[in-house]
C-alpha positions in Angstrom: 74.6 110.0 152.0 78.2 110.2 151.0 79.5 111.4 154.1 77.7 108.8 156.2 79.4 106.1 153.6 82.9 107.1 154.1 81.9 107.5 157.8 81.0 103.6 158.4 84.0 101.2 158.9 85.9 100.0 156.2 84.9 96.4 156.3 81.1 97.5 156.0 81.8 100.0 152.8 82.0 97.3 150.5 79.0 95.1 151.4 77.1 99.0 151.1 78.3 99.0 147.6 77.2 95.5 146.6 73.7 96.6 147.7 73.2 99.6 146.4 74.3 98.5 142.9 71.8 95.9 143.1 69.1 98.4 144.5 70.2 100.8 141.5 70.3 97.8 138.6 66.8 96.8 140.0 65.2 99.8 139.7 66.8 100.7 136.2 65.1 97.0 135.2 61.8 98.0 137.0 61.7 101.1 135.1 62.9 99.6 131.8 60.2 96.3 132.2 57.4 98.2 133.6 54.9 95.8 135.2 52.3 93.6 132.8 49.1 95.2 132.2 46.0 93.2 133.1 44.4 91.0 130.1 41.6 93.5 129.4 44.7 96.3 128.6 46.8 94.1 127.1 44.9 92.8 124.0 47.4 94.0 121.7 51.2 93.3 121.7 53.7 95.8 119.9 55.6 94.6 117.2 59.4 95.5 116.4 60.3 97.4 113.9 60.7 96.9 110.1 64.3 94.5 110.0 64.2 94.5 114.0 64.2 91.1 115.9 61.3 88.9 116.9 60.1 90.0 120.6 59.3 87.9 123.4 56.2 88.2 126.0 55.6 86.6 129.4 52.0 86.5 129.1 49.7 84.8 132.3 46.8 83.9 130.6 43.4 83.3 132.7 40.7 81.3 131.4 42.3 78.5 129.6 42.0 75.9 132.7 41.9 75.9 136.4 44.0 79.0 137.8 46.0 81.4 135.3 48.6 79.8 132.7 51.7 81.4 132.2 53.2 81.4 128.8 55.8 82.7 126.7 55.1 84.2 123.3 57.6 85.0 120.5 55.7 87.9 118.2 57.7 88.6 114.9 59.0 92.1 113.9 57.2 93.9 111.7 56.7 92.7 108.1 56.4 94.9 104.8 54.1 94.5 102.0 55.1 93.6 98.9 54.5 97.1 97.2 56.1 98.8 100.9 59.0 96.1 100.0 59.5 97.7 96.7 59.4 100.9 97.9 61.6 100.7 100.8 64.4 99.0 98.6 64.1 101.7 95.6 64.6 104.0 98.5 67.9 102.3 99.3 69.2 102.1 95.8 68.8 105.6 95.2 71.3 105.9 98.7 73.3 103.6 97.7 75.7 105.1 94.7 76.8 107.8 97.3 76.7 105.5 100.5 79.6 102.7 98.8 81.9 105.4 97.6 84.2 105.7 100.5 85.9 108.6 99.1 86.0 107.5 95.3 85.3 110.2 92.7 82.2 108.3 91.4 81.2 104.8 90.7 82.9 105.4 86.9 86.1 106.0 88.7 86.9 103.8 91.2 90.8 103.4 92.7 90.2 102.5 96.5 88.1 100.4 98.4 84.2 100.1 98.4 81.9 100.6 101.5 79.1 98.2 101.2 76.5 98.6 104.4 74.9 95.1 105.4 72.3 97.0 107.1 70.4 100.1 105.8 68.4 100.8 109.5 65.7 103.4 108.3 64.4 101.0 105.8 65.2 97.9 107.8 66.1 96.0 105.0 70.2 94.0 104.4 72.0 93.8 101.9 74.2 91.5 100.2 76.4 92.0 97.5 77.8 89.8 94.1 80.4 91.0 91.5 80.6 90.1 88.3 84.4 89.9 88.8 85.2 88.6 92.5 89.1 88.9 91.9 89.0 92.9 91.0 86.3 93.5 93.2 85.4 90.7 96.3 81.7 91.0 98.3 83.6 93.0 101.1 84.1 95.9 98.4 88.2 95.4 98.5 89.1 96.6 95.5 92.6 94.6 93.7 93.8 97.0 91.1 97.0 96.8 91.2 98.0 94.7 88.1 94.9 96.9 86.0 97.2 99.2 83.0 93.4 100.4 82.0 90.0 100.9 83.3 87.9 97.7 83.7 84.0 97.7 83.8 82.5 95.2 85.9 78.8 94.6 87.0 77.8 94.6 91.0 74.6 92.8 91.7 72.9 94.1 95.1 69.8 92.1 96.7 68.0 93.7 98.9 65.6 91.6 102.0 63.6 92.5 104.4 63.5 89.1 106.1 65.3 85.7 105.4 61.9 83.7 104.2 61.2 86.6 101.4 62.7 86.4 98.0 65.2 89.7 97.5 65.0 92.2 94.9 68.3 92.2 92.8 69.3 95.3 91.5 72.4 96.4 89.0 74.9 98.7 89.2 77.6 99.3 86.3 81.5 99.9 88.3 84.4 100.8 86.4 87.8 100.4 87.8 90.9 102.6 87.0 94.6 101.6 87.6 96.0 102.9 91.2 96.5 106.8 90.6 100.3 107.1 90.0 102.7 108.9 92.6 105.6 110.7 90.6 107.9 110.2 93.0 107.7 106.5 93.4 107.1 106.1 89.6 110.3 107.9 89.6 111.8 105.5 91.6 110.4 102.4 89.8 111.6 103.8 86.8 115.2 104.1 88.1 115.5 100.8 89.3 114.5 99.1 86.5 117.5 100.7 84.4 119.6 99.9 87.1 118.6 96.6 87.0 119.3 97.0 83.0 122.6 98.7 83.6 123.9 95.6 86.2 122.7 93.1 82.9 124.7 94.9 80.7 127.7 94.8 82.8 127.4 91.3 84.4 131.0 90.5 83.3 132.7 93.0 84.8 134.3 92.6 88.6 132.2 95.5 89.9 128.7 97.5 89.3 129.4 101.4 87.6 126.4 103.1 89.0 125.3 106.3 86.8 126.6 110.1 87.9 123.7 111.2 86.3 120.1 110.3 85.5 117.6 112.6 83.5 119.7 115.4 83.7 120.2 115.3 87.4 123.5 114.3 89.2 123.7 111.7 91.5 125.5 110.8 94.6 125.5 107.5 96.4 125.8 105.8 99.9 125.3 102.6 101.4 122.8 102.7 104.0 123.8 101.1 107.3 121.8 98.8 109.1 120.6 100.1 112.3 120.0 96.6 114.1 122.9 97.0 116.3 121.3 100.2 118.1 118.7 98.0 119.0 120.7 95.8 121.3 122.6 99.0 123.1 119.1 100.3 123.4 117.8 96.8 124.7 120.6 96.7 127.1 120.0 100.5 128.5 116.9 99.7 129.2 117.8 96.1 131.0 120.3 97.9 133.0 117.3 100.8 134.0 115.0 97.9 134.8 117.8 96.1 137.1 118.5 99.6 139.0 114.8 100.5 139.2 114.4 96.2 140.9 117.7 96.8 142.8 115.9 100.2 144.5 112.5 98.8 144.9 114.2 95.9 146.7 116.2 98.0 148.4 113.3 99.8 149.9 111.1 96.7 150.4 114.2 95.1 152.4 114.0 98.2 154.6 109.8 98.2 154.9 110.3 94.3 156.0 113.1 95.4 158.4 111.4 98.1 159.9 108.5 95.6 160.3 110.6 93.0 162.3 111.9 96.0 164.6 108.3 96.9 165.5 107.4 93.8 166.0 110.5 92.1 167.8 110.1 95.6 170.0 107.9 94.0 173.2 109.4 90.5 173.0 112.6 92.7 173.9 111.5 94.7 176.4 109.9 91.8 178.3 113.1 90.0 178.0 115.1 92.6 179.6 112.3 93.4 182.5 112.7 89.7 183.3 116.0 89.6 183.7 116.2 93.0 185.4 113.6 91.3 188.0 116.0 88.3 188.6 118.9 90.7 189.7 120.9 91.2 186.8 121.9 94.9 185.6 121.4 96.0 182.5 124.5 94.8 180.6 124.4 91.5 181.5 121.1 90.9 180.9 121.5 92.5 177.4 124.4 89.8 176.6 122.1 87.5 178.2 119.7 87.6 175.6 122.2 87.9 172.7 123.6 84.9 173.9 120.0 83.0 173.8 119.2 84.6 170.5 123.0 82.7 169.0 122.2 79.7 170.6 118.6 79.8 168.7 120.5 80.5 165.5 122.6 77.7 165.4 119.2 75.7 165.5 118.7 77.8 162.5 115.8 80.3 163.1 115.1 83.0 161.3 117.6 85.8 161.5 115.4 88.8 163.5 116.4 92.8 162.7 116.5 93.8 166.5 118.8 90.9 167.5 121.2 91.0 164.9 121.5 95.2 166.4 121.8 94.2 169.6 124.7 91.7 168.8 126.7 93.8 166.5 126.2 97.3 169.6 127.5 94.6 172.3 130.3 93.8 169.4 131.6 97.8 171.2 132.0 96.6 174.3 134.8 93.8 173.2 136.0 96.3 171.5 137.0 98.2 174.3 134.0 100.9 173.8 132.0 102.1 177.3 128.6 100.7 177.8 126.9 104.3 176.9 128.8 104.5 173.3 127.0 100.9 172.8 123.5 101.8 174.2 123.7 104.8 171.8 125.5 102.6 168.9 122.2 100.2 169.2 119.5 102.8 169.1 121.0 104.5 166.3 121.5 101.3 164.4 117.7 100.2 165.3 117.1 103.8 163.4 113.0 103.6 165.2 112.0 105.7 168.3 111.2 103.0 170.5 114.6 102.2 170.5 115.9 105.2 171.1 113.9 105.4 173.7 115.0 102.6 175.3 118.5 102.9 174.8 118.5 106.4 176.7 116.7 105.3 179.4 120.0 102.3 179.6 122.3 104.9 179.1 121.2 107.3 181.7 120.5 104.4 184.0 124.2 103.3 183.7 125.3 107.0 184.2 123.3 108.1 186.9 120.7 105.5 187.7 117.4 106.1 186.8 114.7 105.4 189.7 112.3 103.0 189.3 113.7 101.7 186.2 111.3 98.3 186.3 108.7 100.0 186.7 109.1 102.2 183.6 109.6 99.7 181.4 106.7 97.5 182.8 104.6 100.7 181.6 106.9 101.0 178.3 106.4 97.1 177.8 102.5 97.3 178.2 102.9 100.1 175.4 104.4 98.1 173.3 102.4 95.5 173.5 99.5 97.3 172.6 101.2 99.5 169.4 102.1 95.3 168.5 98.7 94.8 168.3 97.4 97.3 166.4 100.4 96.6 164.0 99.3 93.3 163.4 95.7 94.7 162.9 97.1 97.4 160.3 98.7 94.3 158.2 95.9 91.8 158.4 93.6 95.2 157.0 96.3 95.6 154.2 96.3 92.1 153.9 92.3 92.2 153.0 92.5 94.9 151.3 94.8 93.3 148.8 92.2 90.6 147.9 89.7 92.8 147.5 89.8 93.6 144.1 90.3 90.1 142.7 86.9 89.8 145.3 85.3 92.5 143.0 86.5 90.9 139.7 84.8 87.5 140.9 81.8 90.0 141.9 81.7 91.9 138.5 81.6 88.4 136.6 79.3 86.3 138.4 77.0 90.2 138.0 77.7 90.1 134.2 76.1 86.5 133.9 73.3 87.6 135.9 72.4 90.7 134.6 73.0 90.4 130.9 70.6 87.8 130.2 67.9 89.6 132.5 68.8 92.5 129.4 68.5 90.8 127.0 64.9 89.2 128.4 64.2 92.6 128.8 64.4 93.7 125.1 
């Protein structure tokens, strides 16, 4: 099935896609919402889960009038009892000590943050939570120890449900909270600046600030750090100067794509041109300056400045120059850089060295060529052209598919 995809044309792979991606998402929701069972097997509708959401059933219901009713019927999750209520939440409480520790040593030494679950799934039952002392220890169990010098004992209160309408069952749980554990190294530090603050107090009057050669037995040594703002402009303006080089290339090269563009299309205006005028009697240089000379007069009406032209005027440039007319044919194929006109220019220069039979007639066939590699030129862009809008196509596709398809989901479940 692959190979006969990539085998059918390009502007019918798409439209395949679209459809089999519906075919596929219709049969995942077939087999996903499997068809309703008739009334006599469908007496009894399954309930959700303990803490799941209400369901909802598309029922068509015959008997209640003329003809079948259809209706739609939420059913609510599954409810405990109040004894499977208190059991279920003991069951979480007994969880919970090791489920909020979040790499604390226990909940009689707590320095970091708590993990308090909303949810506890296998029970179905959510959780909220209350401490006694929000600004050491808020509901989101971020702990704010950082002004504590001792341990601090506070009281969490945790209520357990199993639905909104039902009353919760609270439950207590003693916390103490210790001081951040100390880092030496930055206690260290804390305690040096503080007696250099001490020492720049004691010396306020004098012109400058005598920092210590030694601290705690240890001998110090001192530099000024240097701000490093002013690499970030040299390495802002590498990478400017990269970006301009890397704009300059890719214009460069997009300059050369658009010229080679023109050539190939400006090709068979040319040739006709010069077939015409070869027809009325004129040899082959004339009728070249013949053409440059239309192609000025058209730019002082200011047209569009066209690749092959602008060759052909600069090669004819040779022969004012004082350069023979088979240094200029080769000048102009060379400068055109494509093999058409390379072509062209040797069948000019051997017809103006040794005459070439039946020149007409070989660029009437070269002219029919061209016109036909013109064509499928324009038929290559107008492809790249579609091509391009394709994918903001398949964005449009993908979004208008989302809104479809996720609320059929969510029907589903």
């Amino acid at each position: 099935m692959q190979t006969r995809l990539f085998s059918l044309p390009k502007r019918y792979r798409a439209p395949c896609l679209c459809l089999a991606a519906g075919l596929a998402l219709y049969l995942f929701a077939t087999l996903r919402h499997p068809a309703q069972n008739s009334l006599e097997t469908a007496a009894r509708l399954p309930r959700n889960s303990y803490g799941g959401a209400d369901s909802r059933y598309d029922l068509i219901v015959d008997g209640l009038g003329d003809g079948e009713t259809e209706l739609c019927l939420p059913v609510q999750a599954r409810r405990y009892t109040d004894a499977e209520f208190k059991a279920a939440a003991d069951r979480c409480m007994e969880k919970l000590p090791l489920v909020v520790l979040n790499g604390n040593t226990s909940l009689a030494e707590i320095r970091g943050r708590l993990d308090f679950p909303a949810f506890f799934p296998e029970e179905g039952l959510s959780a909220s939570y209350l401490s006694s002392d929000p600004a050491l220890l808020d509901s989101y169990g971020n702990v704010n120890n950082a002004a504590l010098t001792g341990p601090a004992e506070l009281t969490l209160t945790v209520t357990l449900r199993d639905t909104p309408a039902r009353e919760g069952l609270r439950f207590l749980l003693p916390l103490t909270i210790l001081p951040p554990a100390a880092d030496p190294a930055a206690q260290r530090t804390k305690d040096f600046l503080a007696y250099l603050q001490a020492e720049d107090s004691r010396q306020a009057t004098a012109p400058e600030l005598s920092l210590p050669r030694e601290y705690q037995g240890h001998a110090l040594r001192y530099r000024e750090k240097k701000h490093r703002e002013a690499r970030l402009f040299l390495l802002l303006g590498a990478v400017a100067a990269l970006l301009f080089l890397l704009k300059e290339r890719q214009d460069r090269a997009d300059a050369a794509a658009l010229r080679q563009r023109q050539l190939l299309l400006d090709y068979p205006e040319l040739v006709s041109k010069l077939l015409v005028l070869l027809g009325a009697g004129m040899n082959a240089r004339n009728a070249l300056l013949s053409i440059a000379a239309d192609y000025s007069a058209e730019q002082q009406k200011k047209a569009a400045p066209r690749a092959a032209y602008e060759e052909l005027k600069r090669a004819l440039l040779l022969l004012r120059a004082g350069e023979s007319e088979s240094r200029m044919y080769r000048a102009f194929g060379r400068a055109c850089g494509l093999r058409q006109y390379m072509k062209l220019a040797s069948l000019l220069e051997q017809n103006q060295r040794t005459g070439v039979a039946a020149l007409r007639t070989i660029l009437a066939a070269e002219m029919t060529l061209a016109w036909e590699e013109r064509k499928n030129l324009a038929r290559r862009l107008g492809e790249e052209a579609g091509t391009r809008l394709l994918l903001p196509l398949f964005l449009m596709l993908l979004v208008v598919m989302i809104v479809m398809v996720v609320p059929a989901f969510f029907s589903f479940s």
